[in-house]
N, C-alpha and C positions, 0 to 999 in steps of 0.2 A: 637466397640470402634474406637476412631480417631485416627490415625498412626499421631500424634504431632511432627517432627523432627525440626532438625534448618535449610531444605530446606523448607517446608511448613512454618514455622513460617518469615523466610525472605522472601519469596514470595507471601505469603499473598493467598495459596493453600489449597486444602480441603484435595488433595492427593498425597504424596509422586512419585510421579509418571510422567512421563516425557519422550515427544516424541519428541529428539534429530532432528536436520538437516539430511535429506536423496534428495540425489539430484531426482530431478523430481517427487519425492513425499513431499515434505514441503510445499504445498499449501496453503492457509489462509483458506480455508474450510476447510481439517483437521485440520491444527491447532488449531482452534477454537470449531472445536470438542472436542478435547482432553481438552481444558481448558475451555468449555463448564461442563465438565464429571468431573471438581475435579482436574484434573491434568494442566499441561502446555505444551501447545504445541510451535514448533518452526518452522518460516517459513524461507526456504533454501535462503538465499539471493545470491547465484550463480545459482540457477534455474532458476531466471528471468534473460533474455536476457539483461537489461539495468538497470545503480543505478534508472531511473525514472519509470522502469516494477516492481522494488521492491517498488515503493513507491506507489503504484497503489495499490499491492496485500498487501501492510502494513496496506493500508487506508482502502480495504476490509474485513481485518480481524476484523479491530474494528469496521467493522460494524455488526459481526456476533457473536461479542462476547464482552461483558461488563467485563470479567473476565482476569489476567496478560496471556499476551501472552509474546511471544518473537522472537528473531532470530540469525538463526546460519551463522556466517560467520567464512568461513575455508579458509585457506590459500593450497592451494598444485598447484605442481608442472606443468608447461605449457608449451606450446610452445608458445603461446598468452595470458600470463597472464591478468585476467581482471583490468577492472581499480580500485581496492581495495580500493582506497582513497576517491575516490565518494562513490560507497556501502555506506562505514561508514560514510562518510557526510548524506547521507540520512536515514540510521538509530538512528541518532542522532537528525538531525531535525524533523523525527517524533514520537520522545519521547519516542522510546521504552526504557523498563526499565531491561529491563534480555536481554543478546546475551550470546551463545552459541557461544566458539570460538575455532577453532582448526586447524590441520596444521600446516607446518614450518615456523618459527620465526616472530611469531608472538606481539613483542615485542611490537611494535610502538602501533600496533594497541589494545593489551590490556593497556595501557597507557593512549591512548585518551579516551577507552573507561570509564577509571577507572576517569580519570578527569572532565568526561560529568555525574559520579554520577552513572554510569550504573552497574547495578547486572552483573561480568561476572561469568560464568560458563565455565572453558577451559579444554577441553577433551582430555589425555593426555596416551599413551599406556606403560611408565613407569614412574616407582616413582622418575626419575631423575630430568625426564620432568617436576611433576606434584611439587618438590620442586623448581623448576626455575618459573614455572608460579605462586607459593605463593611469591615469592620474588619479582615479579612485582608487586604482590595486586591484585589479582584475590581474586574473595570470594569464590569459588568453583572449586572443581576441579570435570571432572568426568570417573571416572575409565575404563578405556577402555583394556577388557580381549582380547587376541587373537580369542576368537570365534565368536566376532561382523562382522556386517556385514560391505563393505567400505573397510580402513586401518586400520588393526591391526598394522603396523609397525612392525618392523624387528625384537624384542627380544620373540615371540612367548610366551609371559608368559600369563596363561589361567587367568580366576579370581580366582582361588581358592586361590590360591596363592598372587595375586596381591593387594586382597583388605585386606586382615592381614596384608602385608607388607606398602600399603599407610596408612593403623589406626597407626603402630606402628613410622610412620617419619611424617606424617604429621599435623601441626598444625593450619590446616584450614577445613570444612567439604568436604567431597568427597561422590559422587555418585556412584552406578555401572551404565555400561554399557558393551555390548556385550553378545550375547546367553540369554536374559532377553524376558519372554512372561509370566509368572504363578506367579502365590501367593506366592506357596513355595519356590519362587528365592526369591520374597518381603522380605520372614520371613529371609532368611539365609543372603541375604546383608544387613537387619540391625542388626544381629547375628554377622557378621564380620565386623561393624562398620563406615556402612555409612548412608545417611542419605536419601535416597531417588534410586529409579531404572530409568533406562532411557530407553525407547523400541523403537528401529527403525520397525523392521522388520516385529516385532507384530503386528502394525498399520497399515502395507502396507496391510496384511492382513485381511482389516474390510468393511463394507460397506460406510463407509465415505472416507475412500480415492480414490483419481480420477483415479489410474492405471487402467487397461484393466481386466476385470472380469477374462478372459482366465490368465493372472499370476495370481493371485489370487487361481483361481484352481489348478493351476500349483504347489503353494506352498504348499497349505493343502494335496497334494498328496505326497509332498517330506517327504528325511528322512533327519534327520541330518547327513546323509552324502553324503548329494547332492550339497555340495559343494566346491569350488575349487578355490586358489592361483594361481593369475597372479601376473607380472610385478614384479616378487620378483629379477630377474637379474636387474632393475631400480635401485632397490629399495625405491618401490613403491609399498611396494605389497599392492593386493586389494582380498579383498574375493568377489566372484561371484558365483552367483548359474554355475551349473557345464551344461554346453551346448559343444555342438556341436565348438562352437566359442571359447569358452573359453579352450579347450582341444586344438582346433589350437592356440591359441595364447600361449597355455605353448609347444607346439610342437616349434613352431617358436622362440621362447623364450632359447629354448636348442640347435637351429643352432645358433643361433645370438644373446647370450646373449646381452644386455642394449640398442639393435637397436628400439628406438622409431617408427622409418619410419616404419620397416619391419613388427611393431600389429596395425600399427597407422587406418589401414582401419577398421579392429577390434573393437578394445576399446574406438573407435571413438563415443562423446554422441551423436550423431545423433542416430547411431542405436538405443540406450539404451532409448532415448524419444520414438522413435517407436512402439518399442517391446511396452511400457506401454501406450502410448497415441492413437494409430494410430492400427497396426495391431495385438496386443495380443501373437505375435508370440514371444517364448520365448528365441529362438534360438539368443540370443546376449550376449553381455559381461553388464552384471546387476548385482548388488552389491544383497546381501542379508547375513544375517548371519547364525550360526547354529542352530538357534531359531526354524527355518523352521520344527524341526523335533519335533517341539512343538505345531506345529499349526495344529487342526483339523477343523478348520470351519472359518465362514466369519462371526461374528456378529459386530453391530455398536461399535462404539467405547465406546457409555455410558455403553452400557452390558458388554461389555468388563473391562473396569474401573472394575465395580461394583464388576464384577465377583474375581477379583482378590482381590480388597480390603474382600470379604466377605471369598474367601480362605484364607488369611493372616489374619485374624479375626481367623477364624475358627481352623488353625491347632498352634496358638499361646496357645487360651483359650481351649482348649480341648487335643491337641493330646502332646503338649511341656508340659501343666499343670497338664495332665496327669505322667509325665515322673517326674516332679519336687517334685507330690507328694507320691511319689511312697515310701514306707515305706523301709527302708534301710533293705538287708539279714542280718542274722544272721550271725556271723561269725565263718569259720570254726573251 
């Protein structure tokens, strides 16, 4: 059966389903994978070095895919903030119709976008947050639990929690995101009242993303508890698969708490494009989330899709309809 919500019905999608901004993984080849498969994919508009490197890999996507794509611009915190104002001038002039927006205050720039007609989706780690970005006119929000990979932000609230409490305040639809890779996450967040899943980490995961085979391996070997909070003396914190580096940079974190200089050689992206582009070598500070202890294998991303829509089929009409028609005990 078709998973019908009012994220596929505004997007004009086959599947609820949706691969988030991930730095040096948002490429326009996955992307388009992903919204090749039923789903939407989103290309990281701070992974290209320049607003005219985004406008290359925007123009690339639609040439791989006839289907709604989109893109994520995130606002966070810099010592060289990029030039945000371009980004969205070029996002705007090449017509895309869904951005994915997140990071701090983001005001201005859901504004222009909401004036330019654009579907936004703004990815928010509480329901304070995600009641301030409906009051700008966002049309989506999307639920971001502590076990995502990236910034969870500082109030550590899991989704279980999180997405009951966005259904019962919030009067616009909301997604999950974070610790999201399987069907039966599919069936339980539209059980807790949203309207579609959002998967970063699952994707890095696939044979259509461009990272380094060696991560890739590296993930399908991990557990969900391989990984590990940095830059939370920032606060900034970011979830990272748990290395070598990363365990120095919470070592140095606890001499010198909020000292940028003292991880800056660290958590610097150079390495992080490295690790995934260049040498496979894992030992860097890389975002990933708890999903990882979800992941056994590397298949494409359509098999993937598929797979998961036919598990969310699957345990809705048999194993919940099961349960539903279940002839009530006698009573004592």
């Amino acid at each position: 059966m078709p998973f019908r919500t009012k994220l596929t019905e505004a997007l004009g999608i086959e599947h609820p389903i949706v691969m988030g901004g991930m730095h040096y993984v948002g490429y326009a080849a996955l992307a388009a994978s992903v919204s090749n498969a039923g789903g939407i994919g989103f290309i990281t508009a701070l992974t290209q070095p320049t607003p005219e490197d985004l406008r290359k890999e925007i123009r690339k996507c639609k040439t791989l895919t006839d289907k709604p794509f989109g893109v994520n611009f995130t606002l966070l915190p810099a010592l060289q903030p990029p030039d945000y104002k371009t980004y969205c001038r070029v996002i705007i002039e090449e017509g895309i119709k869904v951005v994915e927006t997140a990071g701090r205050k983001p005001d201005e720039f859901i504004k222009l976008f909401k004036q330019h007609g654009i579907y936004v989706i703004h990815k928010c780690v509480q329901v304070k947050h995600a009641l301030h970005a409906q009051k700008l006119g966002v049309d989506c929000i999307s639920m971001d639990g502590f076990e995502c990979g990236g910034h969870p932000g500082e109030a550590d609230v899991g989704n279980w929690v999180l997405l009951p409490a966005a259904a019962k305040r919030l009067g616009i639809p909301f997604i999950v995101s974070g610790g999201c890779a399987t069907g039966s996450q599919l069936v339980a967040a539209l059980a807790l009242g949203a309207e579609g899943m959002n998967m970063g980490t699952r994707f890095m995961a696939t044979r259509d993303s461009s990272i380094h085979m060696n991560i890739k391996e590296t993930m399908v070997n991990a557990s969900e508890n391989d990984t590990t909070l940095v830059m939370r003396s920032l606060r900034n914190t970011e979830r990272v698969f748990k290395t070598e580096s990363a365990m120095k940079v919470r070592e140095i974190e606890s001499e010198k708490p909020g000292d940028i200089m003292a991880i800056r050689h660290l958590v610097t992206g150079r390495n992080y494009y490295k690790s995934f582009h260049e040498t496979g070598n894992p030992n860097s500070v890389w975002s990933c989330g708890q999903s990882i202890g979800l992941i056994d294998d590397i298949p494409t991303v359509q098999n993937l899709v598929n797979r998961i829509i036919w598990s969310a089929e699957d345990i809705i009409n048999n194993r919940l309809a099961s349960y539903a028609n279940h002839p009530p005990r006698s009573k004592l």
